[in-house]
N, CA, C and O atoms as a GROMACS GRO file, in nm:
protein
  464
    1UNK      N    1  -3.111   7.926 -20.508
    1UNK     CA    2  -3.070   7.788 -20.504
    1UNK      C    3  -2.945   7.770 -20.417
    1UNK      O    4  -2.925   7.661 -20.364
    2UNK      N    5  -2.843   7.891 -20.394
    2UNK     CA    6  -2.738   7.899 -20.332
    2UNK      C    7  -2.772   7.834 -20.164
    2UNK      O    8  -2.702   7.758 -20.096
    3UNK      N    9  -2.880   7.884 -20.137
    3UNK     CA   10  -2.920   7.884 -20.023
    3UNK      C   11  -2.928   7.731 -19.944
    3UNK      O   12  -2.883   7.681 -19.841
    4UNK      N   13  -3.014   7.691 -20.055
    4UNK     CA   14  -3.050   7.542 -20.045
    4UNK      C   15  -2.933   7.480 -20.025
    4UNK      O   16  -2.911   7.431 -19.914
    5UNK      N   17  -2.852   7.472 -20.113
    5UNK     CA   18  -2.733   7.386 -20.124
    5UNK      C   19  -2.645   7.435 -19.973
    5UNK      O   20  -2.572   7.346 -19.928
    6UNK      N   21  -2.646   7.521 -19.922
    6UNK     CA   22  -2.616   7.521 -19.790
    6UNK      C   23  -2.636   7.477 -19.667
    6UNK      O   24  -2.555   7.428 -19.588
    7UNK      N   25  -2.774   7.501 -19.655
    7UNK     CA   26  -2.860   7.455 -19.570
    7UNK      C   27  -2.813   7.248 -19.623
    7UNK      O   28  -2.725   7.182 -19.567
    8UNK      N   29  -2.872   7.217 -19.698
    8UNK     CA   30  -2.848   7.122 -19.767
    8UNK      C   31  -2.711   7.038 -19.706
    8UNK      O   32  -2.697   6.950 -19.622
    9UNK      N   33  -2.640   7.095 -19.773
    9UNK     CA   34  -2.469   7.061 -19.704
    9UNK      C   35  -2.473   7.003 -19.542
    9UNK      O   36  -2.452   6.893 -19.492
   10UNK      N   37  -2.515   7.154 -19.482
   10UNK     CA   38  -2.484   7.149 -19.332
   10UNK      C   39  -2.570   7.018 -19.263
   10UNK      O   40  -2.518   6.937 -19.186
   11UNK      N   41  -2.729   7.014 -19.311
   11UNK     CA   42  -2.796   6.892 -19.283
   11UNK      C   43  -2.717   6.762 -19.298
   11UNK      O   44  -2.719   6.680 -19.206
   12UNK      N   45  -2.645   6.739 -19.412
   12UNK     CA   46  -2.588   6.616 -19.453
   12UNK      C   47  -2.456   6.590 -19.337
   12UNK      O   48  -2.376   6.497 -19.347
   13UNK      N   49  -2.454   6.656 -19.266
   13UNK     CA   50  -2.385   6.590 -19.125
   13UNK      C   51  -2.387   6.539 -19.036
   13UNK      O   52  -2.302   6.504 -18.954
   14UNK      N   53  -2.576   6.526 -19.056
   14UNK     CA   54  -2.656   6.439 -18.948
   14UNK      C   55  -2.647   6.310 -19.030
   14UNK      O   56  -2.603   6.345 -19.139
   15UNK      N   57  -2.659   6.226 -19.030
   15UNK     CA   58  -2.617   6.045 -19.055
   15UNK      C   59  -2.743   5.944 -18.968
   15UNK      O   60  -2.760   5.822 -18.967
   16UNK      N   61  -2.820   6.065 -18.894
   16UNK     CA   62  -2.904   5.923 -18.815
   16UNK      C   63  -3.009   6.033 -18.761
   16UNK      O   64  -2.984   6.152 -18.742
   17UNK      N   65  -3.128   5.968 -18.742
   17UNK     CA   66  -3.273   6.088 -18.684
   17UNK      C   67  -3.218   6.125 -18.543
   17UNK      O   68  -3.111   6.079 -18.503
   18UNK      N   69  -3.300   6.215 -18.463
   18UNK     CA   70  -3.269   6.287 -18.402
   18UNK      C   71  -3.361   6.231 -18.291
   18UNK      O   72  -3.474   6.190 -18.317
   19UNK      N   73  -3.306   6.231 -18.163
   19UNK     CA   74  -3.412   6.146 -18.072
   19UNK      C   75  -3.496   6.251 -18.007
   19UNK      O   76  -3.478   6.365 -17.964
   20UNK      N   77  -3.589   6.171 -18.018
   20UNK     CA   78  -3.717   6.238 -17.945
   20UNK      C   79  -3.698   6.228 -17.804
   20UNK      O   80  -3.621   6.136 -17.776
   21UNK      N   81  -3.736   6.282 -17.718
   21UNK     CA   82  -3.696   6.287 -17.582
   21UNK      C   83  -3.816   6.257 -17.525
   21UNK      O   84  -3.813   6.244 -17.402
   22UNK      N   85  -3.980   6.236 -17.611
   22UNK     CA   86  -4.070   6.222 -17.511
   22UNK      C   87  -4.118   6.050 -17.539
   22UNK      O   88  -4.228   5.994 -17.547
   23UNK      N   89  -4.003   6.012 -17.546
   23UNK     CA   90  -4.080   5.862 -17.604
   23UNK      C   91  -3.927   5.805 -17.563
   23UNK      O   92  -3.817   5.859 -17.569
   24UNK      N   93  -3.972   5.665 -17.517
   24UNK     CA   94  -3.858   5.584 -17.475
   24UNK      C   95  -3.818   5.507 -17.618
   24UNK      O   96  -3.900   5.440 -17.682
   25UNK      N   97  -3.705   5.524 -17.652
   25UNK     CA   98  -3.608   5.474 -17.746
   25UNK      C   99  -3.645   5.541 -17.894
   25UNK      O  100  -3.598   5.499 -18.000
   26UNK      N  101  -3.733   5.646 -17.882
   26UNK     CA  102  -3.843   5.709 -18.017
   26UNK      C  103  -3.727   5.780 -18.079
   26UNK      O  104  -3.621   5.791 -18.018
   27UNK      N  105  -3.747   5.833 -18.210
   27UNK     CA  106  -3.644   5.922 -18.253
   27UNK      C  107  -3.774   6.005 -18.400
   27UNK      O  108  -3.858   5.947 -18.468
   28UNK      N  109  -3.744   6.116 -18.400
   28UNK     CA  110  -3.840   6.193 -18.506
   28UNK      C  111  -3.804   6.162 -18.629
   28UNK      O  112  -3.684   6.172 -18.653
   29UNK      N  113  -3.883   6.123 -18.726
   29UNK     CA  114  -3.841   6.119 -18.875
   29UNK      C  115  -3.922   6.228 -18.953
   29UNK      O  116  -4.043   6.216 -18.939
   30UNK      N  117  -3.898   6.290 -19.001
   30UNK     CA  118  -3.958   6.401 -19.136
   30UNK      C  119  -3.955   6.372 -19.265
   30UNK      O  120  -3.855   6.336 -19.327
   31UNK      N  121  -4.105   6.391 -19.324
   31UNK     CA  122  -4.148   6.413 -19.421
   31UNK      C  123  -4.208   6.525 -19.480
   31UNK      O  124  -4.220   6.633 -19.423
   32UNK      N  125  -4.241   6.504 -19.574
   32UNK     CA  126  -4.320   6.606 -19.665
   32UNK      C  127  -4.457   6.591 -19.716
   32UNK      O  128  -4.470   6.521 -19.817
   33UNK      N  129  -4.585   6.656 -19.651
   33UNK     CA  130  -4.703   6.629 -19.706
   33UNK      C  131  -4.745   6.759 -19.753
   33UNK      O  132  -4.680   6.863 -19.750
   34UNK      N  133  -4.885   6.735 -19.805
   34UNK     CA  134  -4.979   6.821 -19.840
   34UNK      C  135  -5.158   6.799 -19.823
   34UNK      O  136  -5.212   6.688 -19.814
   35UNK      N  137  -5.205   6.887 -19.822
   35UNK     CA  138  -5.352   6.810 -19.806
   35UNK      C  139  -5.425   6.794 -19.921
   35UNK      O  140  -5.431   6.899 -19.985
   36UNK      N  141  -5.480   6.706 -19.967
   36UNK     CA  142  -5.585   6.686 -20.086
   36UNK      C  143  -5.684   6.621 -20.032
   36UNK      O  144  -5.679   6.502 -19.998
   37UNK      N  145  -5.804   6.714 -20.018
   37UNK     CA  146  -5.974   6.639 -20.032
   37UNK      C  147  -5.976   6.644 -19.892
   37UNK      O  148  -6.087   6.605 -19.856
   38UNK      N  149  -5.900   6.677 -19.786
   38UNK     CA  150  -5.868   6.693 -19.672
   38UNK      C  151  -5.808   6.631 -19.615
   38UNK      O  152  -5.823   6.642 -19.494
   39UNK      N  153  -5.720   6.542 -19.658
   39UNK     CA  154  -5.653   6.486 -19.603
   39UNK      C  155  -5.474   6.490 -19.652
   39UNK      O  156  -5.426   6.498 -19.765
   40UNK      N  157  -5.394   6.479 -19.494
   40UNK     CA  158  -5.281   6.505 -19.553
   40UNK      C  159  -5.197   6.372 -19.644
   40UNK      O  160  -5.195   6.256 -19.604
   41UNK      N  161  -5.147   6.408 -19.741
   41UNK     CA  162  -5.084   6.264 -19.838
   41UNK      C  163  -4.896   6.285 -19.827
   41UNK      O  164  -4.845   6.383 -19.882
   42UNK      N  165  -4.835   6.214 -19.773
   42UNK     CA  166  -4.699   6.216 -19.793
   42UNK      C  167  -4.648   6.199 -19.918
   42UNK      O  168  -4.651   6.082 -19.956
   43UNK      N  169  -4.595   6.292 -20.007
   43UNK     CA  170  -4.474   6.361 -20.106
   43UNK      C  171  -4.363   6.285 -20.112
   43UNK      O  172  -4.325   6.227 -20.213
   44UNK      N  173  -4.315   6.284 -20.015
   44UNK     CA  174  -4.163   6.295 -19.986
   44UNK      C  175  -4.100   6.226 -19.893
   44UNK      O  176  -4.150   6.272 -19.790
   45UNK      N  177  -4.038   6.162 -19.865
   45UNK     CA  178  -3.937   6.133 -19.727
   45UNK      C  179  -3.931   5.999 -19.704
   45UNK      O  180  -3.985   5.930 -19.790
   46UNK      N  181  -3.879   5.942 -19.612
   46UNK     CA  182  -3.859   5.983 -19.465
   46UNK      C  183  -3.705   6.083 -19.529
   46UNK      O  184  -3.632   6.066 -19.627
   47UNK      N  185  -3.705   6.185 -19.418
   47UNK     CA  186  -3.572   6.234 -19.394
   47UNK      C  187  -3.507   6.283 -19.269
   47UNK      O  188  -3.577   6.332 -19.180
   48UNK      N  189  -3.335   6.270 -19.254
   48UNK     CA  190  -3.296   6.276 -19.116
   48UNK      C  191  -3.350   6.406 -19.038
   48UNK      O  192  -3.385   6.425 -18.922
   49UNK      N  193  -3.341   6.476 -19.137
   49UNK     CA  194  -3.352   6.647 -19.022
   49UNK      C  195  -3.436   6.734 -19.109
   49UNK      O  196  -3.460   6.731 -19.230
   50UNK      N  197  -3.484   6.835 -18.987
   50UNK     CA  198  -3.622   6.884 -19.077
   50UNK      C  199  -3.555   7.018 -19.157
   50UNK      O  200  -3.634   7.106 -19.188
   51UNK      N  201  -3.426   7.033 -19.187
   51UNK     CA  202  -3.414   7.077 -19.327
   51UNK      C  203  -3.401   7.048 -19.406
   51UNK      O  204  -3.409   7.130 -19.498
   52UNK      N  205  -3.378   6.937 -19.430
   52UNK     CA  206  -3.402   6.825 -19.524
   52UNK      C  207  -3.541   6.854 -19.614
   52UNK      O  208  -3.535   6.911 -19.723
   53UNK      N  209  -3.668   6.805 -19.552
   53UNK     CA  210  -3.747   6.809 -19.542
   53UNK      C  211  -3.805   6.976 -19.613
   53UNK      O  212  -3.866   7.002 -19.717
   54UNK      N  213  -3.770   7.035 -19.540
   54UNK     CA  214  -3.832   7.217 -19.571
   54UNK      C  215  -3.779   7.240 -19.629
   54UNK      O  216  -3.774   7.362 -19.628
   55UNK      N  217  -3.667   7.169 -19.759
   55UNK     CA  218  -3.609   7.207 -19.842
   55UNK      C  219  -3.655   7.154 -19.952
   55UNK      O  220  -3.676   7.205 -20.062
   56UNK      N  221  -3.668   7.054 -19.916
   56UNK     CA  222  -3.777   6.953 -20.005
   56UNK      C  223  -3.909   7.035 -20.054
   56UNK      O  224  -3.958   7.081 -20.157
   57UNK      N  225  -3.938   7.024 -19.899
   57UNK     CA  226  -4.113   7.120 -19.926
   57UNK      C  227  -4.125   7.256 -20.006
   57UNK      O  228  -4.217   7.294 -20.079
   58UNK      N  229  -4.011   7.316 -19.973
   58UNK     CA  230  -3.976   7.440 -20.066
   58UNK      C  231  -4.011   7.424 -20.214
   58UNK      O  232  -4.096   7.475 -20.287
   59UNK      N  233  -3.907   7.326 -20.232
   59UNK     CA  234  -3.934   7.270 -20.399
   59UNK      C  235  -4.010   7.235 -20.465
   59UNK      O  236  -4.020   7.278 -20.579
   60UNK      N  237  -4.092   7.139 -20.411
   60UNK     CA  238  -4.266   7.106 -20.443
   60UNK      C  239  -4.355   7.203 -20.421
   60UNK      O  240  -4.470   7.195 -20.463
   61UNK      N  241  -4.308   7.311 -20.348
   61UNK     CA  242  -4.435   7.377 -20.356
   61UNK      C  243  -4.517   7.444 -20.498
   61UNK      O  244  -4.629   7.494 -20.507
   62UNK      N  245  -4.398   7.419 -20.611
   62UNK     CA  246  -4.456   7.432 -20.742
   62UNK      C  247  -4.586   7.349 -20.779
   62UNK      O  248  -4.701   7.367 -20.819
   63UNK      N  249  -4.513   7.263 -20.748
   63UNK     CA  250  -4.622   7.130 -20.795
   63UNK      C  251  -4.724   7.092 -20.672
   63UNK      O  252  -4.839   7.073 -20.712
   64UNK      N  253  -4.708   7.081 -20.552
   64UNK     CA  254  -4.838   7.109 -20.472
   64UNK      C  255  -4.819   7.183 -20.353
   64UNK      O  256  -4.765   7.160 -20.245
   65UNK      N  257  -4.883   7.284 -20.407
   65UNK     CA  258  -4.960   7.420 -20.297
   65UNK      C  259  -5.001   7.332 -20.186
   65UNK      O  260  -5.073   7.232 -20.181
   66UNK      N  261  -4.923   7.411 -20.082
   66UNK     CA  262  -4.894   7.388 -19.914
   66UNK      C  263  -4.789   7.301 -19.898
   66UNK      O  264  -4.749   7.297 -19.782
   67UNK      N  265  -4.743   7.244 -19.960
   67UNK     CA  266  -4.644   7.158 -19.877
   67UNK      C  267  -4.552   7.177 -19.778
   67UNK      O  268  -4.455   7.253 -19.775
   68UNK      N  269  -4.603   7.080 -19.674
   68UNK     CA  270  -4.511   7.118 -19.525
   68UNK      C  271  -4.406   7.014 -19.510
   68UNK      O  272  -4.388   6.909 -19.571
   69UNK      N  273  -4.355   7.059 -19.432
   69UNK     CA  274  -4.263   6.943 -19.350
   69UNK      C  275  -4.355   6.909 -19.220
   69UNK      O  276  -4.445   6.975 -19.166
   70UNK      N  277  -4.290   6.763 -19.185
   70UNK     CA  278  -4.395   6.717 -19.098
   70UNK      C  279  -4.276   6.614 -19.014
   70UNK      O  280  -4.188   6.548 -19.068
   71UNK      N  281  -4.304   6.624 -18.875
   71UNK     CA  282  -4.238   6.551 -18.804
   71UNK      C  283  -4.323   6.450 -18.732
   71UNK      O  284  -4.430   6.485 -18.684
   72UNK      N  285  -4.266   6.293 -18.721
   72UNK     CA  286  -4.356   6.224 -18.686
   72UNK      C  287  -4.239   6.116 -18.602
   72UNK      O  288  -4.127   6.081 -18.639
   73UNK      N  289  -4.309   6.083 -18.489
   73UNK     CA  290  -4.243   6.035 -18.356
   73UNK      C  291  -4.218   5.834 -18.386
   73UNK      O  292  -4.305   5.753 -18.354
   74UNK      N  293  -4.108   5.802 -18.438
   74UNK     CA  294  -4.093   5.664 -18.412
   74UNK      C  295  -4.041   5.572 -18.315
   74UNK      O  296  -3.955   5.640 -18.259
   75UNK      N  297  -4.042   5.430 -18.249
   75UNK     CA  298  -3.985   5.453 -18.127
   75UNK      C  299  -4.007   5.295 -18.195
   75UNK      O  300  -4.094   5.246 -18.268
   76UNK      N  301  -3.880   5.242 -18.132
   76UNK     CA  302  -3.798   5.076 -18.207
   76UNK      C  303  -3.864   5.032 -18.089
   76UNK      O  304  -3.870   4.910 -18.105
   77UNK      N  305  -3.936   5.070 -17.940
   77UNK     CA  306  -3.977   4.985 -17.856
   77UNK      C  307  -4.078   4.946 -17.844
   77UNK      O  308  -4.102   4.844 -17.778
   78UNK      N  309  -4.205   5.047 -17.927
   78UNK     CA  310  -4.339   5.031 -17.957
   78UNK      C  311  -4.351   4.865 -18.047
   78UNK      O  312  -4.445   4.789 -18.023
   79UNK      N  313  -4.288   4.845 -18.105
   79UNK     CA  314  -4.294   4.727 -18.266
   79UNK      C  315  -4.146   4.709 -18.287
   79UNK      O  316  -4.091   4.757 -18.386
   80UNK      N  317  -4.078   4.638 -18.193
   80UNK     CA  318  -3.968   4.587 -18.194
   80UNK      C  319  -3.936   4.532 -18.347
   80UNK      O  320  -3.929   4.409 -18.345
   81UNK      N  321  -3.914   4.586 -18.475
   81UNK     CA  322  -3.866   4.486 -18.592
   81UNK      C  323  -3.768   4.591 -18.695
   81UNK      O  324  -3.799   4.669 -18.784
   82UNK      N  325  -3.612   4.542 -18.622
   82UNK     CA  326  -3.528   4.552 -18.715
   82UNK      C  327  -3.473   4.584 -18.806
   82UNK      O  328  -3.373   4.651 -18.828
   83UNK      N  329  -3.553   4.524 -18.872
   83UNK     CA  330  -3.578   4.531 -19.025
   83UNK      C  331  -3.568   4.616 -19.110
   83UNK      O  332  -3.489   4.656 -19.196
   84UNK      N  333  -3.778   4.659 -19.017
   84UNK     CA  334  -3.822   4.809 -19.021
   84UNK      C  335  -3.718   4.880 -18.998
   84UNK      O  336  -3.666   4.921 -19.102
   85UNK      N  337  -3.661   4.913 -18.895
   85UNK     CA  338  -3.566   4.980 -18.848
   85UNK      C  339  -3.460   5.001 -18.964
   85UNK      O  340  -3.456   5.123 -18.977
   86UNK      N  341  -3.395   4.960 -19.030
   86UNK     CA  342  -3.296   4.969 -19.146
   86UNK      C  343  -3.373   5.029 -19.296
   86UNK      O  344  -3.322   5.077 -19.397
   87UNK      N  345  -3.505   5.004 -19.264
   87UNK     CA  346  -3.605   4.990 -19.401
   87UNK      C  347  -3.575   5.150 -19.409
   87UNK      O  348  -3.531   5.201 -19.512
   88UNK      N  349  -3.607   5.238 -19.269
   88UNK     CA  350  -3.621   5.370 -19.222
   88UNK      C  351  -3.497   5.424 -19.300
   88UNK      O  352  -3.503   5.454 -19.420
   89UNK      N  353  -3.431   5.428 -19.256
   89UNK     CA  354  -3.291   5.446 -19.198
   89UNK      C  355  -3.212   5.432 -19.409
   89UNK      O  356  -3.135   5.516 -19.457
   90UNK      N  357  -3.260   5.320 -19.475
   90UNK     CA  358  -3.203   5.304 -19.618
   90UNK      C  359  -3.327   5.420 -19.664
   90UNK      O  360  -3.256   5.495 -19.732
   91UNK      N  361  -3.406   5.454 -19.668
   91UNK     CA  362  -3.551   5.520 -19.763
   91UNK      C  363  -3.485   5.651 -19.676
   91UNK      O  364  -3.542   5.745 -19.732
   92UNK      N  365  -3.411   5.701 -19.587
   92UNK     CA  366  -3.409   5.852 -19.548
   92UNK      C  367  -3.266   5.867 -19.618
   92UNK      O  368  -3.204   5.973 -19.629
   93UNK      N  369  -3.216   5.717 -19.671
   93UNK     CA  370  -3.087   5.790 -19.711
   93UNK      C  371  -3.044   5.806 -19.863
   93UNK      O  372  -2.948   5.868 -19.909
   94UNK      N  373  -3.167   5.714 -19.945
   94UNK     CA  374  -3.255   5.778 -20.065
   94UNK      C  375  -3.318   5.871 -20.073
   94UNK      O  376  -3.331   5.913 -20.188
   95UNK      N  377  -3.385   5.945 -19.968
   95UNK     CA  378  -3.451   6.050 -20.002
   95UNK      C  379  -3.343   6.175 -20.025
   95UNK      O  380  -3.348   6.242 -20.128
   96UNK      N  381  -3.252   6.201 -19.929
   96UNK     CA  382  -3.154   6.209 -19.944
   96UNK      C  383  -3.061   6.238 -20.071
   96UNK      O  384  -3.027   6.345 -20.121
   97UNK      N  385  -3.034   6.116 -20.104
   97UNK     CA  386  -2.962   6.132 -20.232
   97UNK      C  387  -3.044   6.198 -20.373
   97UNK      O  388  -2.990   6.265 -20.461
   98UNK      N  389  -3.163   6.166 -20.366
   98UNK     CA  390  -3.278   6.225 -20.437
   98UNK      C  391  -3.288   6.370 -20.459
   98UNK      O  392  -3.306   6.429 -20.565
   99UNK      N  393  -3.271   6.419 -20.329
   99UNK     CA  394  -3.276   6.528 -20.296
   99UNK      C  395  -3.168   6.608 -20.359
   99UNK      O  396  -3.188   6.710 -20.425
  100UNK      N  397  -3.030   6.543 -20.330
  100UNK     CA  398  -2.915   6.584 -20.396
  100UNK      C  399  -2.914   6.601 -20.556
  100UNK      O  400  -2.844   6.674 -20.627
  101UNK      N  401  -2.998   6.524 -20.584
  101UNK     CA  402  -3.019   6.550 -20.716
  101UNK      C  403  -3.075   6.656 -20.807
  101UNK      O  404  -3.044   6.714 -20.911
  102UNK      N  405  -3.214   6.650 -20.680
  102UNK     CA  406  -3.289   6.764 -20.737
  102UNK      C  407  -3.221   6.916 -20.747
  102UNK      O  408  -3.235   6.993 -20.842
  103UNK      N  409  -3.135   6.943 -20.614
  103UNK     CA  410  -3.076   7.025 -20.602
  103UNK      C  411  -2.885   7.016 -20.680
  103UNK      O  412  -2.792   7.088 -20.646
  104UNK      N  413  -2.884   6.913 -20.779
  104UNK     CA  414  -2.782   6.953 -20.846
  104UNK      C  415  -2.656   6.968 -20.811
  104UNK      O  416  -2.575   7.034 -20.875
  105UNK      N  417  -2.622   6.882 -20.665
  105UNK     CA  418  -2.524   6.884 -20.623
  105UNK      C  419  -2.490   6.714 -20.621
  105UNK      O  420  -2.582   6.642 -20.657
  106UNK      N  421  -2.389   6.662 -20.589
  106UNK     CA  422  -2.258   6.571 -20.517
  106UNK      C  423  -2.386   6.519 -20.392
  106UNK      O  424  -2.434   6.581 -20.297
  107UNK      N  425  -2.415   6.345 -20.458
  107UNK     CA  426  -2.481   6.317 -20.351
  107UNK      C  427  -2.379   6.259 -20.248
  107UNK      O  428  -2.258   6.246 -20.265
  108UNK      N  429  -2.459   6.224 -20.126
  108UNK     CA  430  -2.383   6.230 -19.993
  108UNK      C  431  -2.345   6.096 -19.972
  108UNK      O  432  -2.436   6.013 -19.978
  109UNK      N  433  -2.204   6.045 -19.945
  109UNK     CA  434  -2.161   5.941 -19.959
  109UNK      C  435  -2.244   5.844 -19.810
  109UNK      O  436  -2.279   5.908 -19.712
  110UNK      N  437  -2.254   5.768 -19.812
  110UNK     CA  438  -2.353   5.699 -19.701
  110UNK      C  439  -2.194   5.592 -19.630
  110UNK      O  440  -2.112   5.523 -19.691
  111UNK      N  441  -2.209   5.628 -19.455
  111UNK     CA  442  -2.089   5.622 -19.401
  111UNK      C  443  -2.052   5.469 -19.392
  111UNK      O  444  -1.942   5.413 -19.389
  112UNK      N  445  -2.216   5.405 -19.386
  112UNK     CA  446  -2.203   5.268 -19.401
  112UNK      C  447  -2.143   5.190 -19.457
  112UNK      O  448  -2.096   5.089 -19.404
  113UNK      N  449  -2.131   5.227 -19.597
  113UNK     CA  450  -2.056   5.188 -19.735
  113UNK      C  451  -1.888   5.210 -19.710
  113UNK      O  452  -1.806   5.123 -19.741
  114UNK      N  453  -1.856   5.322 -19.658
  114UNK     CA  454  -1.754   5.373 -19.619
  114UNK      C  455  -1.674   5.284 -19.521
  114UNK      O  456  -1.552   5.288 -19.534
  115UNK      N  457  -1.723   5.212 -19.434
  115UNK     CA  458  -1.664   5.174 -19.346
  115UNK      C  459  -1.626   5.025 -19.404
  115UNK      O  460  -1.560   4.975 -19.313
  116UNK      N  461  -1.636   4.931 -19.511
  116UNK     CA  462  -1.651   4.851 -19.541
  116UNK      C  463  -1.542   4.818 -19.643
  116UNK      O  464  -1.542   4.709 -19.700
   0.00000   0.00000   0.00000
């Protein structure tokens, strides 16, 4: 568990997804699936960075056999809406705190709040 909470830590210094470089304005978000009946079902996420994510997947793998991390390409220029955009961005920073939970540590203060 030591491990986690490290990995864990060091992730929580990212604050925002990570841009994708093959997509104009795209940035990668990660989750956590598994396959049932053949198809893959999302677990978990969105989250900023894919240790996040494989730390996550680690943990579930009790409860469902295979769980991966999964990176998936979003881009604010495809569906210009805002919104969405914050919707992302609040649900990766719950998953997040979730996460902190599971793993029993000091969830991560969100910088937004901070600045206010």
């Amino acid at each position: 568990m030591n491990s986690y909470v490290q990995r864990f830590t060091e992730a929580c210094k990212v604050n925002d997804f990570a841009a994708n470089p093959k997509a104009i304005s795209g940035y990668d978000v990660w989750d956590v699936r598994y396959v049932r009946d053949g198809r893959h079902v999302e677990i978990d996420g969105p989250f900023f960075t894919e240790d996040e994510a494989r730390i996550s997947a680690e943990l579930l793998r009790g409860t469902f056999r295979g769980a991966r991390a999964y990176s998936v390409c979003h881009c604010a220029a495809w569906n210009p809406d805002p919104k969405r955009e914050q919707l992302i961005r609040d649900q990766a920073r719950m998953s997040r705190s979730l996460l902190a939970c599971r793993l029993n540590v000091a969830s991560p203060s969100n910088p937004t709040q901070e600045a206010v």
